[in-house]
KOLTORTI-668851 format. One record per residue (C-alpha): residue number from 1; residue in one letter; x, y, z. Coordinates in steps of 0.02 Angstrom, whole numbers, plus 32768, in hexadecimal, padded with zeros to 4 digits. Example, Ala and Ser with C-alpha at 12.3 -4.5 7.8 and 13.67 -1.06 7.14 Angstrom:
2
<node><pos>1</pos><code>a</code><u>8267</u><v>7F1F</v><w>8186</w></node>
<node><pos>2</pos><code>s</code><u>82AC</u><v>7FCB</v><w>8165</w></node>
This chain:
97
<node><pos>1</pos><code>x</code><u>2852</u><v>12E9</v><w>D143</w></node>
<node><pos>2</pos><code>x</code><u>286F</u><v>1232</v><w>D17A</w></node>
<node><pos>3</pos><code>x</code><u>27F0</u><v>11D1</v><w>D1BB</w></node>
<node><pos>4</pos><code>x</code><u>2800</u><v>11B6</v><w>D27F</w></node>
<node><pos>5</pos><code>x</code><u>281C</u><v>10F8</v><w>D29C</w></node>
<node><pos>6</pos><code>x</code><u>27DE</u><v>10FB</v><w>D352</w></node>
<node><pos>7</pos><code>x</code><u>27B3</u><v>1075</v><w>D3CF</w></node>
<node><pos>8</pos><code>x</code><u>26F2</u><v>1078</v><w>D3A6</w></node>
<node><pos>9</pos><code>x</code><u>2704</u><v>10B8</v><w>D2DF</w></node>
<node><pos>10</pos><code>x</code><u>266B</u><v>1060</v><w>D27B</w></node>
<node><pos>11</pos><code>x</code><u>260C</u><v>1021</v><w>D303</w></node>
<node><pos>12</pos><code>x</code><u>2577</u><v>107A</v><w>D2D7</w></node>
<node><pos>13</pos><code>x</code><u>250C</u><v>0FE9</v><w>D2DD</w></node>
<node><pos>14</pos><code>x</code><u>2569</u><v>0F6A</v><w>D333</w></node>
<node><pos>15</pos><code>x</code><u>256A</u><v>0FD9</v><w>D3D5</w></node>
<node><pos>16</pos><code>x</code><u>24B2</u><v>100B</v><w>D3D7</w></node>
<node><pos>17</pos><code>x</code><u>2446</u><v>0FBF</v><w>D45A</w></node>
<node><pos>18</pos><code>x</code><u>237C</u><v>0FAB</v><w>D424</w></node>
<node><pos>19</pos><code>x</code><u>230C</u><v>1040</v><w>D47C</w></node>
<node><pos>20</pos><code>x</code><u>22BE</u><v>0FB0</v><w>D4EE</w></node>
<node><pos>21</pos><code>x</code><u>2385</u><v>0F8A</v><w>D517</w></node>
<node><pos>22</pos><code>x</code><u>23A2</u><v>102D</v><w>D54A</w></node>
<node><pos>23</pos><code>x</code><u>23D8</u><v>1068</v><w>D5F5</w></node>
<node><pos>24</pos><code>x</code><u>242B</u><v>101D</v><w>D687</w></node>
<node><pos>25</pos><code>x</code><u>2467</u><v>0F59</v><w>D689</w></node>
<node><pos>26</pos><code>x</code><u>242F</u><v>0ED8</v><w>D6E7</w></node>
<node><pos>27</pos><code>x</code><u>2478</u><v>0EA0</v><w>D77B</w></node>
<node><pos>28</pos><code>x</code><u>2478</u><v>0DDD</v><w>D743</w></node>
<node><pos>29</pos><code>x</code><u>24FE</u><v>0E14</v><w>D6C6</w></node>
<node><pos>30</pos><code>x</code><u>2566</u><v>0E67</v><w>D742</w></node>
<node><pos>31</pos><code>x</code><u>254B</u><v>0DCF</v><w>D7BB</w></node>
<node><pos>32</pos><code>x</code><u>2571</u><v>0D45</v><w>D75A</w></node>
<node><pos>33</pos><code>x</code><u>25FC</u><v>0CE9</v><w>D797</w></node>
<node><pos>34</pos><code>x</code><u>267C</u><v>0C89</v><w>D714</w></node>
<node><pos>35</pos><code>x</code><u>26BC</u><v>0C0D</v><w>D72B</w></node>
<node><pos>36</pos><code>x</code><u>2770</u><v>0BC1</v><w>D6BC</w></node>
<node><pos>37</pos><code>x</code><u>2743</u><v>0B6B</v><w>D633</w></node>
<node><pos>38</pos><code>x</code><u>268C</u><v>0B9D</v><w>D61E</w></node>
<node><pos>39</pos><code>x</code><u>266E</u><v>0BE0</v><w>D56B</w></node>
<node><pos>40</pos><code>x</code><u>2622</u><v>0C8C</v><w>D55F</w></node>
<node><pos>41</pos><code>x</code><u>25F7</u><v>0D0E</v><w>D4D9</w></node>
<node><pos>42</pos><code>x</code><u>2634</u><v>0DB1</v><w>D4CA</w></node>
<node><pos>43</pos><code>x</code><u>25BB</u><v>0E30</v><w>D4B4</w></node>
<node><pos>44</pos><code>x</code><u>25EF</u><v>0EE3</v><w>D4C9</w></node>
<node><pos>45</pos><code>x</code><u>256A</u><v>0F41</v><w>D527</w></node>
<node><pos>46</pos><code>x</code><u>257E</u><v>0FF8</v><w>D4EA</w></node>
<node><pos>47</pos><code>x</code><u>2543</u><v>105A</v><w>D578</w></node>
<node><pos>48</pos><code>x</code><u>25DE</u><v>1004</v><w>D5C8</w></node>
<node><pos>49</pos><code>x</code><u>269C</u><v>105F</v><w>D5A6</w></node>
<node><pos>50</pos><code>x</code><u>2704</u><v>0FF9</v><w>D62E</w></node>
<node><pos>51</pos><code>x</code><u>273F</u><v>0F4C</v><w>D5FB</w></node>
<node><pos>52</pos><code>x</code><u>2702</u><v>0F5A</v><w>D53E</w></node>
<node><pos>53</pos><code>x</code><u>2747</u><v>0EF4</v><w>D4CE</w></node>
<node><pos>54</pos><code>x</code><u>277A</u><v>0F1B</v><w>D420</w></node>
<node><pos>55</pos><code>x</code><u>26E8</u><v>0F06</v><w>D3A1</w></node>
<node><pos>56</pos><code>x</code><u>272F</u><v>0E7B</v><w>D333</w></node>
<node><pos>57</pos><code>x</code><u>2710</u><v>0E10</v><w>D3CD</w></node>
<node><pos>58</pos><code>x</code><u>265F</u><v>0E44</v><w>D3D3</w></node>
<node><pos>59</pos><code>x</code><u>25EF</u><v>0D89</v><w>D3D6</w></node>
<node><pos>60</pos><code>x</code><u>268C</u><v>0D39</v><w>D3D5</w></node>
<node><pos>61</pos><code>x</code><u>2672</u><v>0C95</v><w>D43E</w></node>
<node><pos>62</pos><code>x</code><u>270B</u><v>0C70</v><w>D4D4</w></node>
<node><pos>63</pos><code>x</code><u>2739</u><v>0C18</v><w>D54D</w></node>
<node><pos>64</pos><code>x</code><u>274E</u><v>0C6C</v><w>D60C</w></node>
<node><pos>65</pos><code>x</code><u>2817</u><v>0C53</v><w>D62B</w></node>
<node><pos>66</pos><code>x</code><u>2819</u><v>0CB7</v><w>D6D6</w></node>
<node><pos>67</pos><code>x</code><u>27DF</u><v>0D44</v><w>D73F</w></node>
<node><pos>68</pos><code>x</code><u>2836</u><v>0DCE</v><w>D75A</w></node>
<node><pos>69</pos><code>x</code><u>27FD</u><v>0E64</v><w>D7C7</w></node>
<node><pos>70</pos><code>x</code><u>274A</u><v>0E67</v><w>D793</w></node>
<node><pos>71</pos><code>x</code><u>277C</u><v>0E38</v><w>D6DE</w></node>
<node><pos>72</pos><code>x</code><u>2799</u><v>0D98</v><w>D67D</w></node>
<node><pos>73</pos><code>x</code><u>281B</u><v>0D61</v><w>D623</w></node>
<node><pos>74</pos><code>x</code><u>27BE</u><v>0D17</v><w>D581</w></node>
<node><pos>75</pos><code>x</code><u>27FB</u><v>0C96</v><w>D502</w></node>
<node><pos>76</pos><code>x</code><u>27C6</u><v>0CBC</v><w>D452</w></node>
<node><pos>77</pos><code>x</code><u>27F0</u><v>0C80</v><w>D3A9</w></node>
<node><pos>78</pos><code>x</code><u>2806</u><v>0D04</v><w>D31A</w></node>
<node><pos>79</pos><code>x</code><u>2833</u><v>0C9E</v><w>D27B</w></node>
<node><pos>80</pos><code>x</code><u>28DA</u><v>0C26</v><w>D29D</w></node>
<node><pos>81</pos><code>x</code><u>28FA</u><v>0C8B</v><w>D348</w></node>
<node><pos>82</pos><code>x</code><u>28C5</u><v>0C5F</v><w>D3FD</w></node>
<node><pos>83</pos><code>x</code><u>28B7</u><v>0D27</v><w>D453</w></node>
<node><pos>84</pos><code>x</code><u>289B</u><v>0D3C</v><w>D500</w></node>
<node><pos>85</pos><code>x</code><u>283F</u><v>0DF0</v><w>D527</w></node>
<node><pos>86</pos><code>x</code><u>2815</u><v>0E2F</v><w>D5CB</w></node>
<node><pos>87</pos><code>x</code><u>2756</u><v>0E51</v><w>D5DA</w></node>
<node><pos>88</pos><code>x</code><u>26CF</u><v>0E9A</v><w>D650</w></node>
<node><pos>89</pos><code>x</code><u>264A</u><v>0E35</v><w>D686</w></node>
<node><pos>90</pos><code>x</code><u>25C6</u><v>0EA3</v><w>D653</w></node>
<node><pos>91</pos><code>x</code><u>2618</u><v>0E7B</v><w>D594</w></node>
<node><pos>92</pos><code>x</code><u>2606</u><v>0DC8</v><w>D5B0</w></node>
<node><pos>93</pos><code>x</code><u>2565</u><v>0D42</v><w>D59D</w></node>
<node><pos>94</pos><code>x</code><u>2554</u><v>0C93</v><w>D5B8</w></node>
<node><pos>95</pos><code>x</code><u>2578</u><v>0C2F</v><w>D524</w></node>
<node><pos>96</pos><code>x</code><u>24DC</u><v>0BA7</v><w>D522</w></node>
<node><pos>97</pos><code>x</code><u>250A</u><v>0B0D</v><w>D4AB</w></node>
């Protein structure tokens, strides 16, 4: 049989939360407004399905392009390319330099 190559296939680790991470989200995350051109990093929060981005962008640093609905369009570099995904906020952190 072939193995399935599914949206969340070996993710075992990379999608666990820590037991004191566990449960519901915090608000701030949810509240945080973005603005264009602040840098943020995407961090898939697991307990979240809407607005997840793919897991070869997970702690992938980007740059906030524009909002749409309650997403964000996100700038980030993978190797030579420039790819712009659409993410959730509760997927997103501020990037601190």
């Amino acid at each position: 049989m072939k193995k399935s190559k599914g949206y969340r296939t070996r993710t075992r680790r990379l999608l666990k939360k820590k037991p004191r991470e566990k449960g519901k989200l915090r608000m701030s995350k949810l509240l945080h407004q973005y603005q264009p051109g602040n840098h943020v990093v995407v961090k898939i929060d697991p307990s979240v399905h809407k607005g997840m981005p793919h897991k070869r962008y997970h702690g992938k640093v980007g740059t906030i392009i524009d909002k749409r609905g309650r997403s964000y369009i996100v700038s980030v570099r993978q190797g030579d390319a420039v790819k712009e995904i659409i993410v959730r906020p509760e997927h997103l952190e501020p990037y601190k330099e």
